[in-house]
C-alpha positions in Angstrom: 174.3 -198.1 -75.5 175.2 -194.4 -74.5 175.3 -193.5 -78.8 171.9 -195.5 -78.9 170.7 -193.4 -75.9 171.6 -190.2 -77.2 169.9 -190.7 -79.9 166.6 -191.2 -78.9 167.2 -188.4 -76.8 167.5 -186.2 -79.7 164.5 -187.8 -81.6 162.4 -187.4 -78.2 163.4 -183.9 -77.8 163.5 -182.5 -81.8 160.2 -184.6 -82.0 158.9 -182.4 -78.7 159.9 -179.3 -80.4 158.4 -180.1 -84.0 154.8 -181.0 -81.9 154.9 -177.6 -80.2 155.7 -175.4 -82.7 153.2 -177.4 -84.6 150.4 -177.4 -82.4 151.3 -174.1 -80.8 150.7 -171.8 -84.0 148.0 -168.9 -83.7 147.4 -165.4 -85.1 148.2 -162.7 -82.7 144.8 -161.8 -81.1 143.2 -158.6 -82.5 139.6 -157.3 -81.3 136.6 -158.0 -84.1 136.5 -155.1 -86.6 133.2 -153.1 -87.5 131.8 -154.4 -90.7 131.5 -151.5 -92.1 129.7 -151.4 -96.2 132.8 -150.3 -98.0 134.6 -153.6 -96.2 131.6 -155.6 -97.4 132.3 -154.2 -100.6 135.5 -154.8 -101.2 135.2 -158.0 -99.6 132.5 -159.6 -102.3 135.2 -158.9 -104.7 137.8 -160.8 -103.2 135.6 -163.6 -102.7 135.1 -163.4 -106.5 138.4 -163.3 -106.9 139.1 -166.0 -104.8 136.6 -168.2 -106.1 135.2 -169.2 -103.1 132.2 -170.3 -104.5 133.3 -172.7 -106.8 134.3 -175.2 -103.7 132.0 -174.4 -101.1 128.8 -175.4 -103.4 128.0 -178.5 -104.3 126.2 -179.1 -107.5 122.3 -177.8 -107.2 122.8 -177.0 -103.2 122.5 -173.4 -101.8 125.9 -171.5 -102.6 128.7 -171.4 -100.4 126.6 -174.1 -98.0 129.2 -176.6 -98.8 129.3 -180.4 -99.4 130.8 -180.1 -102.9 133.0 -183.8 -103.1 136.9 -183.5 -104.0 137.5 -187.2 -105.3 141.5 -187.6 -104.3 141.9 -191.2 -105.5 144.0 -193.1 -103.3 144.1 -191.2 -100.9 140.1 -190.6 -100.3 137.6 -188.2 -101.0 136.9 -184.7 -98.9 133.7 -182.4 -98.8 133.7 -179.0 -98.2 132.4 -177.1 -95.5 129.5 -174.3 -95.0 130.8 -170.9 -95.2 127.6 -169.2 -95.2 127.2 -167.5 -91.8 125.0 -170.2 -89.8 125.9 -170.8 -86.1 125.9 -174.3 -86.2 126.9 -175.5 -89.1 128.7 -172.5 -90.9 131.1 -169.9 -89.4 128.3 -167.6 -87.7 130.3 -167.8 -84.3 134.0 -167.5 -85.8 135.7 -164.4 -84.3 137.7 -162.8 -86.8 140.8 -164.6 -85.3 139.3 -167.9 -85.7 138.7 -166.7 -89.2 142.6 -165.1 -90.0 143.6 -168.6 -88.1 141.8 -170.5 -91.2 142.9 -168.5 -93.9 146.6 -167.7 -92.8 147.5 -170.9 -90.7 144.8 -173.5 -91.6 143.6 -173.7 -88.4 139.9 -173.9 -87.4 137.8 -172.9 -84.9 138.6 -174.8 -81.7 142.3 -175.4 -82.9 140.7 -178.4 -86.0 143.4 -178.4 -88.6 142.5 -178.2 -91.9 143.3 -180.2 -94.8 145.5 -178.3 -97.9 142.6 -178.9 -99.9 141.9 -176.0 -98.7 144.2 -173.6 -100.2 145.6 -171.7 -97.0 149.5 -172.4 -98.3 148.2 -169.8 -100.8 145.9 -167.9 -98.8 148.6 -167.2 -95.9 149.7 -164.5 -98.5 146.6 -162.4 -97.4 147.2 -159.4 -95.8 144.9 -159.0 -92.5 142.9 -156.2 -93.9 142.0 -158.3 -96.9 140.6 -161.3 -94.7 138.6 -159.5 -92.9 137.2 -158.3 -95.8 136.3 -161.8 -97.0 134.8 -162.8 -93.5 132.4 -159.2 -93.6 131.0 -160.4 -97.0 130.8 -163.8 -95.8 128.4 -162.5 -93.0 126.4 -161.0 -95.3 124.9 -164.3 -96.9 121.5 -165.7 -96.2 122.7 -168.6 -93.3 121.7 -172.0 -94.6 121.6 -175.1 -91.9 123.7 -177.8 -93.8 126.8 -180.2 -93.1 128.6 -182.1 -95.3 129.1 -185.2 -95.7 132.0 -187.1 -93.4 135.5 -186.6 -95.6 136.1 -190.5 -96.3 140.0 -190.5 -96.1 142.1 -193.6 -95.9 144.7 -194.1 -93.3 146.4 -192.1 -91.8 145.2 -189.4 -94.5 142.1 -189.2 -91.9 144.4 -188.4 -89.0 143.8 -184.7 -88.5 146.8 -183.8 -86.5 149.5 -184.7 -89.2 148.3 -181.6 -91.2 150.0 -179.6 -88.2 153.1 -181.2 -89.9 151.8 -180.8 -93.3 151.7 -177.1 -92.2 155.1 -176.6 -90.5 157.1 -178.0 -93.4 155.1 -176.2 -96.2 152.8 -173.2 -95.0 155.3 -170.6 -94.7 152.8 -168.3 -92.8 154.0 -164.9 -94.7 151.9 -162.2 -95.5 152.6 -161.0 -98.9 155.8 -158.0 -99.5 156.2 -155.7 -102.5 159.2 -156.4 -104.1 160.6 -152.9 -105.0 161.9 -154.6 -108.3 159.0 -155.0 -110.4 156.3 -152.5 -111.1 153.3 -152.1 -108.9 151.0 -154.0 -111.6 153.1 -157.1 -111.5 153.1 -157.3 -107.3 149.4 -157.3 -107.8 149.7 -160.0 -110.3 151.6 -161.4 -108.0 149.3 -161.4 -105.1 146.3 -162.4 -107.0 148.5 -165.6 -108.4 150.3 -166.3 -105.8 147.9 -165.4 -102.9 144.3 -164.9 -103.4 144.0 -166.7 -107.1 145.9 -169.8 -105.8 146.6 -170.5 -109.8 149.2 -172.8 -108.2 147.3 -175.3 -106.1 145.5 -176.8 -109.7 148.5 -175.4 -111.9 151.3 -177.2 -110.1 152.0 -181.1 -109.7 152.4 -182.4 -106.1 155.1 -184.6 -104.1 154.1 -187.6 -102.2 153.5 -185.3 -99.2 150.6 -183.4 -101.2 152.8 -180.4 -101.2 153.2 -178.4 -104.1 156.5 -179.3 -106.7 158.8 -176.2 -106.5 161.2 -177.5 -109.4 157.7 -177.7 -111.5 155.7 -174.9 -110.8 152.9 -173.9 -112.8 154.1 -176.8 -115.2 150.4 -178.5 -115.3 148.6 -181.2 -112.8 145.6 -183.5 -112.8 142.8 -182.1 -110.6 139.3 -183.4 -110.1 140.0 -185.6 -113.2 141.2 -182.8 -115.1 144.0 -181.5 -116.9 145.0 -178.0 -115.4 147.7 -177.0 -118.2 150.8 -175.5 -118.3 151.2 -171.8 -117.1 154.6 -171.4 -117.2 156.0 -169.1 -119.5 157.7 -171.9 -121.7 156.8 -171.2 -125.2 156.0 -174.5 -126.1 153.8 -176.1 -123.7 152.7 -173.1 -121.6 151.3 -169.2 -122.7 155.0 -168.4 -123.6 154.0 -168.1 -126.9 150.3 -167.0 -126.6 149.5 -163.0 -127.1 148.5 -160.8 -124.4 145.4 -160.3 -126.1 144.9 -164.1 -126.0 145.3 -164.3 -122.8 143.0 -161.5 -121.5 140.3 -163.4 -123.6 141.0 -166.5 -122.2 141.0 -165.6 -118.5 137.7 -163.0 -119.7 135.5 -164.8 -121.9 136.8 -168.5 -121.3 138.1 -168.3 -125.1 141.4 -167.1 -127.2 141.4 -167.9 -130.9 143.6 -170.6 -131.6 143.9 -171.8 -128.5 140.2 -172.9 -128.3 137.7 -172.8 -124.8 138.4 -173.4 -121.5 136.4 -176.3 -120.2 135.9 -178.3 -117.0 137.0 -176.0 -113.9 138.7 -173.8 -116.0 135.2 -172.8 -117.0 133.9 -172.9 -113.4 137.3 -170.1 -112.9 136.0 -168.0 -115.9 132.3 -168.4 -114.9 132.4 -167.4 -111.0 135.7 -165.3 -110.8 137.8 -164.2 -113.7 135.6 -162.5 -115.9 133.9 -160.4 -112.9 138.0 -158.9 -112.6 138.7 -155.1 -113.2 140.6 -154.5 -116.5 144.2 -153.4 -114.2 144.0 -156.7 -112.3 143.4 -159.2 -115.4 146.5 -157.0 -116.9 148.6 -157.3 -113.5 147.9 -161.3 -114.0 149.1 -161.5 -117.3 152.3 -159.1 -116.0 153.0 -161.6 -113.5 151.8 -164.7 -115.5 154.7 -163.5 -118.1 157.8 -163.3 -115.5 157.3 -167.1 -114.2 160.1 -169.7 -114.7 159.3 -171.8 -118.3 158.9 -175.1 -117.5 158.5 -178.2 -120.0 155.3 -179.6 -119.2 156.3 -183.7 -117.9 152.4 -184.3 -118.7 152.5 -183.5 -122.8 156.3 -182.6 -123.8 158.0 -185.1 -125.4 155.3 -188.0 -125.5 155.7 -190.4 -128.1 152.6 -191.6 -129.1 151.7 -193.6 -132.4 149.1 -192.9 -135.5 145.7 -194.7 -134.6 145.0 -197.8 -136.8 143.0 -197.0 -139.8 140.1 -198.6 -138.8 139.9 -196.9 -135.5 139.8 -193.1 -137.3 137.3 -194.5 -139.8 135.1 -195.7 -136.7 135.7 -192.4 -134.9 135.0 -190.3 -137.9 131.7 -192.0 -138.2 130.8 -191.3 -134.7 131.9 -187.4 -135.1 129.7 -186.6 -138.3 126.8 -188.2 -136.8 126.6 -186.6 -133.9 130.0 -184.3 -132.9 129.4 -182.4 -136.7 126.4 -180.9 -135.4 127.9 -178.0 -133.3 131.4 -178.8 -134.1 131.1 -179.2 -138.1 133.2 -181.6 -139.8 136.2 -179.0 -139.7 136.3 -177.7 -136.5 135.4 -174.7 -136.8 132.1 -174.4 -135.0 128.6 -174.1 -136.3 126.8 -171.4 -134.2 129.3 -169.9 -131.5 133.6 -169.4 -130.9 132.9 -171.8 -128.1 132.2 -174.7 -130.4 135.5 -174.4 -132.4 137.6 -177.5 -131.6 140.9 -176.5 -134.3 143.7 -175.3 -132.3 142.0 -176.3 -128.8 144.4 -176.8 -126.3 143.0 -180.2 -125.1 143.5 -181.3 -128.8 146.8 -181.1 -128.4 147.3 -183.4 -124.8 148.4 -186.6 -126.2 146.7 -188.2 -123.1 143.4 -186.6 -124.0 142.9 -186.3 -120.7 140.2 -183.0 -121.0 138.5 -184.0 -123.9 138.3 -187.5 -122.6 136.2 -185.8 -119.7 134.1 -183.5 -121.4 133.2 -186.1 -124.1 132.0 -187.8 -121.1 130.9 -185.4 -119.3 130.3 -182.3 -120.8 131.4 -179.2 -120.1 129.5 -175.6 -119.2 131.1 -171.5 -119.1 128.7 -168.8 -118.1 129.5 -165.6 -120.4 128.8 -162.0 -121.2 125.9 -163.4 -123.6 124.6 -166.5 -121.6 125.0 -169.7 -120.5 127.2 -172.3 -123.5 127.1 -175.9 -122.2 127.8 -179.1 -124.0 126.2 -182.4 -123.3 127.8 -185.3 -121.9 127.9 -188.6 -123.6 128.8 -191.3 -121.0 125.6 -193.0 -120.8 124.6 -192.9 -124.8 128.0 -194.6 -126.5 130.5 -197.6 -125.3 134.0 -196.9 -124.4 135.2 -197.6 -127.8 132.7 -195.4 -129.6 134.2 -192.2 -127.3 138.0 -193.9 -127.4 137.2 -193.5 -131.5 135.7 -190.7 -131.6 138.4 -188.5 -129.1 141.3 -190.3 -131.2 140.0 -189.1 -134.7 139.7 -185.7 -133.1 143.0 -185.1 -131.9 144.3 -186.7 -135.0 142.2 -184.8 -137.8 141.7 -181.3 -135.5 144.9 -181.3 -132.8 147.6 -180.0 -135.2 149.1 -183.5 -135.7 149.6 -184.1 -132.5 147.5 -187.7 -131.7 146.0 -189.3 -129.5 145.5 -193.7 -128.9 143.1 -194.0 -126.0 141.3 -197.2 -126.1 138.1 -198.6 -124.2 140.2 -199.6 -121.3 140.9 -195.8 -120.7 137.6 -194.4 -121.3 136.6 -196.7 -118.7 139.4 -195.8 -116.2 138.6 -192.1 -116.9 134.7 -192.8 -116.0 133.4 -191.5 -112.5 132.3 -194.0 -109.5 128.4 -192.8 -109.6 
């Protein structure tokens, strides 16, 4: 009885100390800065950097008003918030603690704990200055009156208070050091990676507890339905083996030769942040991008994966000259525009198919230097077997050998609840 008792003693008392430390974190109070128009400045380039804008505006709503959906499949579905600079249902009364508190801590205004959806793990890296920044732009924007939707989480996902857990275990609440080991280039790599770019929170697979996988980072993860590939620098299955120049196109233009178009949010990264980067910080990404650990990607390396049946290609290649051969032409190599060159495209080579599965359904759009490139979507015109045909004879014929045997049941798993 004494063992038992002493026990829950220490449970009661290690629990007590988790809950305060937990529900106790805050930023050191600092009075509200001037906003002055160099901080403004500087501050609409971070949030380009940051790509705020990509999660805070749902499809054909007001930008950064919020209410874009984040479909998390078992566990539920969130929305995100206004960030444009209303009072009542933006962030027009945060202070500029209530605002570090967010950004560094995931903490809201009034203490509400944020959900790592929203990328503060990453942002915590932030150096004061540089959220402040963000918040003076921020202000800057035309308010716009709109909530979201209620996040529809399953539980105890919908239980607000774990995250103060979630946050104590894996939000390490650091701002950002120069290590005096590398050059300055590759500690701004570093930060915009690590920090402001959060390349991790898509790039990286997740535990059971939603937190990032250290042994796997940047090894590839399925976001939003989408592949987001290998970063790492293993040659193999991440840009070990891609050119700098490659790269710089890639993050710039949303293309590199032989590696083929970035699609789905990849595109939406190119589009609203990437290729709006100074020159010195794309090169202090690649810098950086080069020096992480080279990891296997679980997702493609190794898979074993049959020849289709004959009669599938021949199906598939019937439904690719009559309608894929058009922009794509029967080789790959693309009729009009780079973007339409399938041969060497990286989501040819995912034995899954799990990116061309989605933008044969869905399509897929990049804004760049010479205009908007889109391609259509073909969920509604064809059956699941037509598009399980069609994106099998692709990889096969156009992915480097490297094939793919989705069938109908898969297309239909990979469709999205309307």
């Amino acid at each position: 009885m004494r063992w038992w008792a002493a026990t829950a003693l220490g449970v009661v008392v290690v629990g007590a100390f988790i809950t305060w430390r937990a529900l106790s974190q805050s930023v050191p109070h600092k009075p509200d800065v001037a906003a002055t128009s160099e901080l403004r400045e500087r501050g609409e380039y971070l949030v380009r950097a940051g790509d705020c804008v990509g999660c805070h505006t749902a499809a054909g709503h007001y930008q950064f008003a919020g209410g874009r959906e984040f479909d998390l499949g078992r566990l539920g579905k969130l929305y995100s918030p206004n960030i444009t600079p209303d009072k009542e249902t933006g962030i027009g009364s945060w202070s500029d603690d209530d605002f570090r508190a967010a950004m560094q801590l995931g903490v809201g205004k009034g203490g509400k704990h944020l959900y790592p959806a929203f990328p503060y793990a990453s942002y915590t890296l932030l150096s004061d200055d540089d959220v402040l920044a963000i918040k003076a732009y921020l202000f800057t924007l035309s308010p716009v009156r709109s909530a979201p939707p209620a996040n529809e989480l399953r539980f105890p996902f919908n239980q607000r208070f774990l995250m103060a857990f979630w946050s104590l275990f894996f939000n390490p609440n650091q701002r950002f050091v120069m290590d005096a080991g590398h050059t300055a280039g590759w500690n701004r790599g570093k930060y915009l990676v690590e920090g402001l770019g959060h390349c991790g929170e898509c790039h990286t697979p997740r535990d059971l507890l939603q937190a990032r996988s250290r042994g796997s980072a940047y090894a590839g993860a399925v976001t939003d339905h989408w592949l987001a590939f290998n970063i790492s620098s293993d040659p193999d299955t991440g840009i070990g083996g891609w050119s700098d120049a490659a790269l710089r196109s890639y993050l710039t233009e949303g293309f590199a030769a032989e590696h083929g178009p970035a699609s789905g949010p990849m595109a939406e990264v190119v589009s609203n942040s990437l290729r709006h980067l100074t020159d010195d910080d794309v090169g202090a990404i690649i810098e950086y991008l080069r020096t992480i650990k080279p990891v296997r990607a679980p997702l493609t390396a190794g898979a074993s994966v049959a020849s289709p049946a004959a009669a599938d290609l021949a199906h598939g290649k019937q439904v690719y000259e009559g309608v894929c051969a058009n922009c794509h032409h029967t080789d790959g190599a693309g009729n009009q525009t780079r973007y339409e060159a399938l041969k060497g495209s990286h989501s040819l080579v995912d034995p899954h198919a799990n990116n061309l599965t989605q933008a044969v359904l869905y399509g897929s759009s990049i804004e760049t230097a010479l205009g908007h490139v889109s391609m259509p979507g073909f969920a509604g015109g064809y059956t699941d077997s037509d598009l399980a045909a069609v994106i099998n004879y692709a990889t096969t014929e156009l992915g480097g050998g490297r094939a793919s045997t989705v069938d109908a049941a898969y297309v239909q798993r990979s469709r999205r609840a309307p």
